[in-house]
C-alpha positions as CSV (number, residue, x, y, z in Angstrom):
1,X,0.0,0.0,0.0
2,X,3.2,2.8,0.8
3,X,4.5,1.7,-2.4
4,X,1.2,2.4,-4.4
5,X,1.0,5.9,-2.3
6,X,4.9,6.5,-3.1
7,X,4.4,6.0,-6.7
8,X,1.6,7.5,-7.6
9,X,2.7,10.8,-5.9
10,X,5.8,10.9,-8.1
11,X,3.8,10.5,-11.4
12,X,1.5,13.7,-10.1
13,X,5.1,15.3,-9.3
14,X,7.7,14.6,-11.8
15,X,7.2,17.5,-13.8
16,X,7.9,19.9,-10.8
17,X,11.2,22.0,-11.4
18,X,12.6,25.5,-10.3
19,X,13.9,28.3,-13.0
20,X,15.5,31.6,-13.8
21,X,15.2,34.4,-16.2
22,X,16.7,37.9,-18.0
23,X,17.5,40.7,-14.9
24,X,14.2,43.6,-13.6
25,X,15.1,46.4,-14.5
26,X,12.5,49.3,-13.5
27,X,13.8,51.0,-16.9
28,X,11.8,48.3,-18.7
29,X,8.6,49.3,-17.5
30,X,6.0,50.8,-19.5
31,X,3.7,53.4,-18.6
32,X,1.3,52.0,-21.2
33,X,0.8,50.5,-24.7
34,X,1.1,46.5,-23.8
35,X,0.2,44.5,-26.6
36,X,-2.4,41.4,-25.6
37,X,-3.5,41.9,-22.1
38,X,-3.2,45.0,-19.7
39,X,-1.3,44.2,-16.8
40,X,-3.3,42.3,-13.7
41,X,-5.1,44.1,-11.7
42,X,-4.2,41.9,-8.6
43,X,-0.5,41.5,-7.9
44,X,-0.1,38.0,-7.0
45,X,1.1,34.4,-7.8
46,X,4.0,35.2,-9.5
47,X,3.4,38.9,-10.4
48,X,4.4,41.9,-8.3
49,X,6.9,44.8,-8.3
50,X,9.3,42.8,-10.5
51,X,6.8,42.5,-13.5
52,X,7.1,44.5,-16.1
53,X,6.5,44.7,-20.3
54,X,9.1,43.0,-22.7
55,X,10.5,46.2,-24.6
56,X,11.2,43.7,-27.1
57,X,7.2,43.0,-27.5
58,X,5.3,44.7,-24.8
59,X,4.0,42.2,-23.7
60,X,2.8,42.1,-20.1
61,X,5.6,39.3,-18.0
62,X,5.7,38.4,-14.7
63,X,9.3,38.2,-14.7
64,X,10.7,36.7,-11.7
65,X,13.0,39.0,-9.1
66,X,16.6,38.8,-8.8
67,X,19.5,39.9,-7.1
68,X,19.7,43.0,-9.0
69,X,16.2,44.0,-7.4
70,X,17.5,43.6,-4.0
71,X,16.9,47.5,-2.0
72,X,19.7,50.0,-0.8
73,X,21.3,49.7,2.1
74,X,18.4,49.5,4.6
75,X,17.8,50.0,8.7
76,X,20.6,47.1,10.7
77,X,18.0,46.8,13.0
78,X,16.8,43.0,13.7
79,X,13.9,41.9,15.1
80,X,14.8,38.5,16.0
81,X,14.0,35.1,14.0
82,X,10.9,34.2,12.6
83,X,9.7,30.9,11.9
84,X,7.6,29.9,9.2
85,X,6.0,26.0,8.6
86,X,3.9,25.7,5.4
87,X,-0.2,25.8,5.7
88,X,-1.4,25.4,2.4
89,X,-0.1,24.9,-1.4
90,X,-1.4,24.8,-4.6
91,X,0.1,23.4,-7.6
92,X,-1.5,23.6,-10.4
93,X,-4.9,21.8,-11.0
94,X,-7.1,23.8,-8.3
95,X,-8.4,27.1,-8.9
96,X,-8.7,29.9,-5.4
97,X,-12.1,27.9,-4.8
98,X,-10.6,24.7,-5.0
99,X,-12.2,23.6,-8.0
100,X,-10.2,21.3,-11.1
101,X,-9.7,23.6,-13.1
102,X,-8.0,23.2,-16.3
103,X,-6.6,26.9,-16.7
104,X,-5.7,27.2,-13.3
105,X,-2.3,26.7,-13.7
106,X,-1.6,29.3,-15.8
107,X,-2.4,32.0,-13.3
108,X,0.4,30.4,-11.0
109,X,4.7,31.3,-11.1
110,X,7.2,33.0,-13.4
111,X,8.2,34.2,-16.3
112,X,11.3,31.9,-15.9
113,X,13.0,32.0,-19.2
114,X,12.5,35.4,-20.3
115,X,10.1,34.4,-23.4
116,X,6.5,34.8,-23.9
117,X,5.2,31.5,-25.8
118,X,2.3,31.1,-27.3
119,X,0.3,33.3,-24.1
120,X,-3.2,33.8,-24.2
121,X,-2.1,37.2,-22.9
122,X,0.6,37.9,-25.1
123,X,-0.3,37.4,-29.1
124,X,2.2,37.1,-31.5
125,X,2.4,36.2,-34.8
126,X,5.4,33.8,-36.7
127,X,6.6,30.9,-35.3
128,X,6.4,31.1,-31.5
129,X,9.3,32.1,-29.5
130,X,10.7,29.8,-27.6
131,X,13.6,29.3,-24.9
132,X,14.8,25.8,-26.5
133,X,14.2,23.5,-28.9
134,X,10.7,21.2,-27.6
135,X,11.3,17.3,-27.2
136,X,7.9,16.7,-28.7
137,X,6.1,18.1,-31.7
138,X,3.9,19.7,-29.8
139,X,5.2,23.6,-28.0
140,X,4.3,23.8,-24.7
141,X,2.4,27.1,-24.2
142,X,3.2,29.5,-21.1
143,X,0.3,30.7,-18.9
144,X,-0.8,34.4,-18.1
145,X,1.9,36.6,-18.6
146,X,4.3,34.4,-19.9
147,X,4.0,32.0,-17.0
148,X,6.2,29.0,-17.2
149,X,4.5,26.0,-15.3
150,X,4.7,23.2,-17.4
151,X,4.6,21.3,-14.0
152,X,1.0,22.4,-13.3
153,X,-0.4,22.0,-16.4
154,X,0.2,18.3,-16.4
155,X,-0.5,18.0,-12.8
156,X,-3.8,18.6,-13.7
157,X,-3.9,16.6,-16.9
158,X,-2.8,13.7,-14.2
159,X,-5.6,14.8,-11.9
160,X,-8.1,14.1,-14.2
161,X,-6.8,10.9,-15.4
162,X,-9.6,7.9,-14.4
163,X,-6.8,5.5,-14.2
164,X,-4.2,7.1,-12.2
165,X,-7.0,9.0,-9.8
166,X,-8.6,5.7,-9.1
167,X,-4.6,4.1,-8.1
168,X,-3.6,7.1,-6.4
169,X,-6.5,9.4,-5.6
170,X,-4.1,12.3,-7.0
171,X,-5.3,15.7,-5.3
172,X,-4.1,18.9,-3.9
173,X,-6.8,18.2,-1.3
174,X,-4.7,15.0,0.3
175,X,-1.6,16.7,-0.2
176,X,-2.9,19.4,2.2
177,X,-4.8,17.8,4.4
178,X,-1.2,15.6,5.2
179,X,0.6,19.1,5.6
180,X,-2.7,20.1,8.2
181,X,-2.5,17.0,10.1
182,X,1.2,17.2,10.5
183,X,2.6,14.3,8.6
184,X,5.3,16.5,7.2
185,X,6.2,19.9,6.5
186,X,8.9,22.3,5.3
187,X,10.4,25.3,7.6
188,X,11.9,28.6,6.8
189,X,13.9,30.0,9.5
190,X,14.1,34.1,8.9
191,X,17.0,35.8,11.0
192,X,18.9,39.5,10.5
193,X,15.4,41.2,9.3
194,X,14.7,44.9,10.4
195,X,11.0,44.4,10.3
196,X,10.5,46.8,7.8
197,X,8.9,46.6,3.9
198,X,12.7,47.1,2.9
199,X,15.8,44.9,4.2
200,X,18.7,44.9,2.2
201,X,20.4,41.7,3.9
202,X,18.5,38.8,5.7
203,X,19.1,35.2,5.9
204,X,17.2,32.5,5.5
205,X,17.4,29.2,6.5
206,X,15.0,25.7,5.1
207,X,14.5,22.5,7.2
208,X,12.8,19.6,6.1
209,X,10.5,17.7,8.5
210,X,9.2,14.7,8.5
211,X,6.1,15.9,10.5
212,X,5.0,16.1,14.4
213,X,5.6,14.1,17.2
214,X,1.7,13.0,17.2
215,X,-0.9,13.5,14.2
216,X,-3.7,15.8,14.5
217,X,-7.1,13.8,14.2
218,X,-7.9,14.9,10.9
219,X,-9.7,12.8,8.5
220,X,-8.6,13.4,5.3
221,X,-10.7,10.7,3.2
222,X,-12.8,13.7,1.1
223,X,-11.9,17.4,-0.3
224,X,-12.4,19.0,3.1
225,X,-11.6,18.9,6.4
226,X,-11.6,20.4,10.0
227,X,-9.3,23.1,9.7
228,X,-9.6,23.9,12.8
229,X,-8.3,20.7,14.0
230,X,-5.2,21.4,12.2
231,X,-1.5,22.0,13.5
232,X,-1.2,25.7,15.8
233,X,2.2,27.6,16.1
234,X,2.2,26.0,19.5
235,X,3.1,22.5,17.8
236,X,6.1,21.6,17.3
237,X,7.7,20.0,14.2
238,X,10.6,17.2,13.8
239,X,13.8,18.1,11.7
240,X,15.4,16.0,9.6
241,X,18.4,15.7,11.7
242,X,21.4,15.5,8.6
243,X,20.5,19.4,7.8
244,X,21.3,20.6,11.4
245,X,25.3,19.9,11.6
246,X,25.3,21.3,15.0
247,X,23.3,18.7,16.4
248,X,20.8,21.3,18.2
249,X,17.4,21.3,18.7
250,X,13.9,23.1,19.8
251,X,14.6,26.6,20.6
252,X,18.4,26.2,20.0
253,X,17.8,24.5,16.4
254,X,21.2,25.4,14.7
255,X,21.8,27.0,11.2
256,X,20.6,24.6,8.1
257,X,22.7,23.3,5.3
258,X,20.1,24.5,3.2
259,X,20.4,28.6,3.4
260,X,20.8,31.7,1.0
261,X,22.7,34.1,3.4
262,X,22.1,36.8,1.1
263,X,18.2,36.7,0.7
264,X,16.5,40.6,1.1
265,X,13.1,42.0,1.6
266,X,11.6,44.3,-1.0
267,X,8.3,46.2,-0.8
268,X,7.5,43.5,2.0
269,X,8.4,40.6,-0.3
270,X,10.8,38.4,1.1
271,X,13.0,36.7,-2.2
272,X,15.5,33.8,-1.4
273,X,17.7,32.0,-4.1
274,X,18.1,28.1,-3.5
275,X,21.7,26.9,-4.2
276,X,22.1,24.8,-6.7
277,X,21.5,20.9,-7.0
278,X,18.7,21.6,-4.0
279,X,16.8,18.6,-3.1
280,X,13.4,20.4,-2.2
281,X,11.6,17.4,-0.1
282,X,8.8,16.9,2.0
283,X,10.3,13.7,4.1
284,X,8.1,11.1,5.7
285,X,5.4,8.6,4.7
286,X,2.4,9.0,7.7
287,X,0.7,11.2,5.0
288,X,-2.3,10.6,2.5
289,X,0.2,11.9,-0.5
290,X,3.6,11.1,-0.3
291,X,6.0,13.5,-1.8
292,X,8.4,13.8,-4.6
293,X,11.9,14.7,-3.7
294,X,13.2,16.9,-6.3
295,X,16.7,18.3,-7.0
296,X,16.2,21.7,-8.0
297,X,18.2,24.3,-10.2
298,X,18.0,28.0,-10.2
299,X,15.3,27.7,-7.6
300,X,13.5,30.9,-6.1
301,X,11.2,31.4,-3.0
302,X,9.2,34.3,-2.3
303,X,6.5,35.4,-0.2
304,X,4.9,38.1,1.5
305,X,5.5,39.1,4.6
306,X,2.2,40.0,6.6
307,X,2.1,41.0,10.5
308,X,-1.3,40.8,12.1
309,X,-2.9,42.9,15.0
310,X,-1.3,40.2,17.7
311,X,2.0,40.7,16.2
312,X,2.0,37.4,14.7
313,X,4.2,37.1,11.3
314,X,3.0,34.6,8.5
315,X,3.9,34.7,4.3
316,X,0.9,35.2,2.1
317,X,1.3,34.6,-2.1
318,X,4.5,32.5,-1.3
319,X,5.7,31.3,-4.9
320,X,8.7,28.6,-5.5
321,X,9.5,28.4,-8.6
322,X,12.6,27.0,-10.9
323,X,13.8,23.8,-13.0
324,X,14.1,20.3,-12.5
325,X,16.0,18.1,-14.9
326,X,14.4,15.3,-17.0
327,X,17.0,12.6,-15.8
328,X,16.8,13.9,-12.2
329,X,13.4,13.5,-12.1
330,X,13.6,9.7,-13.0
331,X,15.7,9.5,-11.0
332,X,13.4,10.8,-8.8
333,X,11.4,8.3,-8.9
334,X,13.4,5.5,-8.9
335,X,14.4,6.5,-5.2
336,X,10.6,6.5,-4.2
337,X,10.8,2.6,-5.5
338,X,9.2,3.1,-8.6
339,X,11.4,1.1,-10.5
340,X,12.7,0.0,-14.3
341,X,10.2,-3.3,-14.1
342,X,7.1,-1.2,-12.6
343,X,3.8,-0.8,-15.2
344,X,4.2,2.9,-14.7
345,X,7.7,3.2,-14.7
346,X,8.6,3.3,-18.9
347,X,5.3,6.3,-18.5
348,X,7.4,8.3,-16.0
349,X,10.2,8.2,-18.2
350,X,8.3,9.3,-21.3
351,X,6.7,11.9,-19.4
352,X,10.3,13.5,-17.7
353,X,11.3,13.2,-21.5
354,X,9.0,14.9,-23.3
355,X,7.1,17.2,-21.4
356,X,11.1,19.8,-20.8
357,X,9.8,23.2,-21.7
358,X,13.5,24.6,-20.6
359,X,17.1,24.9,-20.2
360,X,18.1,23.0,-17.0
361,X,21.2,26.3,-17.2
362,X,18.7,28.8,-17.2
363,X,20.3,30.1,-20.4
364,X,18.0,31.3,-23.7
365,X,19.2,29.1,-26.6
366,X,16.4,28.0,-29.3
367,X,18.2,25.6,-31.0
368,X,19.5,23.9,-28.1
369,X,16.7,20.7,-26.7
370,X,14.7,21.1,-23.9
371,X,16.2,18.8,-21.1
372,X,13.9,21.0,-17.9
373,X,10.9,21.3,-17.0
374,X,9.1,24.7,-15.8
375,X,7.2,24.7,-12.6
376,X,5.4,27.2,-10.4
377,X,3.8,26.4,-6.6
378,X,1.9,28.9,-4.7
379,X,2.0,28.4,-1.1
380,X,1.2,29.9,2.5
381,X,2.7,29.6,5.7
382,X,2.2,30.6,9.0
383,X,4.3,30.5,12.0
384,X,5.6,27.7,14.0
385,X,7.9,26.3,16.6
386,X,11.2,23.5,15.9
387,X,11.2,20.2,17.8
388,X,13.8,17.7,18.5
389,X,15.9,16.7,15.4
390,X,14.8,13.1,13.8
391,X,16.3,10.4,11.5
392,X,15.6,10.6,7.7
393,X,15.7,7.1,5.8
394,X,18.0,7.7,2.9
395,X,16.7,8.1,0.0
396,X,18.7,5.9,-2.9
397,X,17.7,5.1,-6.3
398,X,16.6,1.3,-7.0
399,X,17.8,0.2,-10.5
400,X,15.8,-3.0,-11.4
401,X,13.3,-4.9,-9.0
402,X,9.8,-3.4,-8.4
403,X,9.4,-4.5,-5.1
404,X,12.0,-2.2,-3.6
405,X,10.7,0.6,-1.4
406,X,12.0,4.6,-0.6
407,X,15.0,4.3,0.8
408,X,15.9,0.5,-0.2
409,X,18.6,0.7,-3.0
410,X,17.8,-2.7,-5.3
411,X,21.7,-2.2,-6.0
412,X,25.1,-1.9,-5.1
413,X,26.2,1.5,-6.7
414,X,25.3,3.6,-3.7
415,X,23.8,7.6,-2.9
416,X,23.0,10.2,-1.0
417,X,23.1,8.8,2.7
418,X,21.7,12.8,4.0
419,X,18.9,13.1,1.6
420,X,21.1,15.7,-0.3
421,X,21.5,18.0,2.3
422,X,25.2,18.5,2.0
423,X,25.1,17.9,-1.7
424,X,23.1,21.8,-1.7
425,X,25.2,22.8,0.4
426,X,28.4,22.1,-1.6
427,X,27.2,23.6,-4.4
428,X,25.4,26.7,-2.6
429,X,25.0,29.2,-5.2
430,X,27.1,27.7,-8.3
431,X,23.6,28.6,-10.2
């Protein structure tokens, strides 16, 4: 039964990956005179102060921000850490009501290579502009505003698939209702921010977890649930112990592995680069949906910053956003047990391999194949409190029997033995 869950959350998840695009520039901006769509009159999932128009075709993008956006020299005052779990996500095939939706990806990430293709909001005429060279005869088309989210629009493709729903039960609805009920979670630690809408230096530090202590009782058999019943910043979450090198816990939890020392705050978004090779994973298996752990490239997180009237902190319109290589994502896979012998595994490869929409580099080269593909999560989170630091199984890639599970390595050629924790950090900011 954990190896049906395991599997069929990495055929929803395989075509998750993080990306980068061309610098902001506020010099780009155009008073007026877009072609295709005006720009948005909410600022949100994916497009804020760093959107702009393409002077090349005026086109409306919500380009992603970068370190050239990052403010002046701000206020050195610091209002201690903050500590953020994720509440809710949505990736791809809900709409804000929670409906499937089949355009409801497209209103969800970046502008992550810098061209507008084939854009409901952005018409052009010609052959379509394009980033690379597609792996299938078929273009995949960007969402609003140049969007690049290949990820969510097969997510909900998947979604409405009888035969993988009625395997699986695919659904952002289980996927959440496991993050509620505190089967596992991902923390952001925030420390050297003034507390203001500007802060030209903060740090930022991740933590995977496999979950809490002791599950909410949260039934999480239908589309809703008992949010109330839900985790509280009073709860306490488990660390996965191999991202903590100092070995300390609870109120003394130690710096992370995974970090961007040089994140800032602008206009009270808070924008964080992810170091290269990042292996972005929601650990454990006590959920309904089990995740997918993917190694990203040229990842970016960014939310908003919101303080309420108690003085409690939380991120609203969080976005992660960036690339995920075709052979990384099998290999994805393959450490989740779903193995070369499986019915669905020869499907996972053809859907890693055809369905690249960019550069795994980042870089803009049109006659160069495809070998990434584009994704874009919205998220929430709201704040909450570290526990004692817990044992990951190690995640290593089976190579031929089917009835290997996560972790187990059906071969002798070895892996990550930290769940890729020191991997990103080796590599921290190569991208």
């Amino acid at each position: 039964m954990l190896r049906s869950k395991l599997a069929g959350w990495g055929v929803l998840l395989v075509v998750v990956a993080f990306a980068e695009c061309k610098v902001y520039d506020e010099s780009m901006l155009l008073e007026a005179g877009f072609a295709g769509s005006p720009p948005p009159a909410a600022r949100d999932y994916g497009v804020g102060w760093w959107s702009g128009a393409d002077p090349a075709t005026s086109c409306y993008s919500a380009r992603r921000p970068s370190a050239a956006d990052r403010p002046a020299t701000t206020s050195d005052a610091d209002i201690g850490a903050l500590i953020f779990g994720i509440r809710t996500m949505r990736l791809g095939s809900r709409n804000l009501n929670g409906d499937l939706d089949p355009k409801a990806w497209q209103d969800i990430g970046f502008d992550l290579d810098g061209m507008c293709t084939n854009s409901t909001t952005c018409p052009t005429s010609g052959e379509p502009k394009v980033s690379c060279k597609p792996t299938s005869a078929s273009i995949p088309a960007d969402g609003s505003y140049c969007r690049d989210n290949n990820f969510g629009n097969l997510e909900y493709l998947i979604s409405t698939t009888p035969d993988i729903q009625n395997r699986f039960a695919l659904s952002d609805p289980s996927f959440n209702c496991s993050i509620c009920k505190g089967a596992y979670n991902i923390l952001f630690r925030i420390t050297g921010y003034n507390g203001e809408p500007n802060d030209s230096s903060i740090r930022i530090d991740i933590y995977p977890s496999p979950g809490l202590d002791q599950l909410k009782p949260v039934n999480c058999s239908g589309d809703t649930w008992d949010t109330s019943a839900c985790w509280t910043s009073d709860d306490r979450w488990e660390i996965q112990s191999t991202y903590v090198p100092s070995h300390t816990s609870a109120d003394n939890t130690g710096d992370s592995t995974l970090y961007d020392p040089s994140a800032f705050v602008r206009d009270g978004y808070v924008v964080a680069s992810l170091p290269a090779n990042t292996l972005f994973w929601f650990p454990g298996d006590r959920g309904v949906a089990l995740a997918f752990p993917l190694k990203l490239q040229g990842g970016i997180v960014t939310g908003k910053l919101v303080k309420d009237t108690n003085g409690q902190w939380s991120l609203e319109d969080g976005m992660i956003a960036g690339r995920l290589k075709a052979t990384d994502a099998i290999e994805a896979f393959q450490m989740l047990g779903l193995c070369p012998g499986d019915a669905l595994f020869a499907g996972a490869q053809l859907m890693a391999n055809t369905n690249a929409d960019v550069l795994s580099s980042g870089d803009t080269a049109p006659d160069a194949t495809c070998d990434a593909i584009s994704v874009g999560i919205a998220f929430t989170a709201s704040a909450a409190k570290f526990g004692s630091l817990a044992d990951v199984q190690p995640l290593v890639p089976c190579t031929g029997s089917a009835d290997a599970g996560p972790g187990d390595s059906g071969s002798t050629d070895g892996g990550s033995t930290d769940g890729g924790a020191n991997d990103a950090a080796a590599d921290a900011h190569a991208d």
